[in-house]
N, C-alpha and C positions, 0 to 999 in steps of 0.2 A: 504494500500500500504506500503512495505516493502521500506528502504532507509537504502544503506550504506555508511559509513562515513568514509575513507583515509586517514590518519595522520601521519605525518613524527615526532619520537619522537625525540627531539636536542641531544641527546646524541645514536641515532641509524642510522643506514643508511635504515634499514628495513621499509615500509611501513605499519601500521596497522589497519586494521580496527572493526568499530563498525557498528552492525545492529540495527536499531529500526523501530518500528510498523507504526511511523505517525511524518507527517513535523515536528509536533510541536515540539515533543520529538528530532526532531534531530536538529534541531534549539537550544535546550537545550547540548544537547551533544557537538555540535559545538561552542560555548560559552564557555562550561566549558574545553574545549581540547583546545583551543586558548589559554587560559589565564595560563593553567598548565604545558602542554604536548611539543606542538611544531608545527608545519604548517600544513596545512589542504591541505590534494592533492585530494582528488573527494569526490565529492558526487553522487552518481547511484540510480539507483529509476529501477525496472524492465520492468516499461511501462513506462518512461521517458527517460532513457540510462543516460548519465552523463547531469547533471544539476546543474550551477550555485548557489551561497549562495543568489541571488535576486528573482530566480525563486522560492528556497526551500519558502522562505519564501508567494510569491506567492499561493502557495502548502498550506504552513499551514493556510494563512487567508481563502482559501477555503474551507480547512476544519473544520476549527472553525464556518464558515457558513453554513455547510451541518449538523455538527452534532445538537441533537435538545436540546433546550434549558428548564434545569429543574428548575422548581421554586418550591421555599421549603413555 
């Protein structure tokens, strides 16, 4: 599942966004844009419509549960 990510940058009026592949990764995105960039305005999921930063993370524990687990 695809997720993108809305960010207001402090020195723009423009809204910009980023896409990534899976929660987790945008949970990382969303981290590191908070603390550089400037305010976070959505997150959209294509089979979720706009979703909360309590749900994403909902989202990635799922899917750190579905994917399978490799031992070295």
């Amino acid at each position: 599942m695809t997720y993108t990510i809305g960010f207001l940058k402090r020195s723009n009026l423009a809204v910009l966004a980023a896409e990534v592949s899976t929660a987790h990764q945008a949970l990382a995105v969303i981290a590191s844009l908070e603390q550089s960039v400037g305010k976070l305005e959505f997150i959209r999921s294509p089979q979720e419509g706009e979703i909360g930063i309590e749900m994403l993370r909902v989202l990635a524990k799922e899917e750190a549960e579905e994917m399978p687990q490799t031992t070295c």
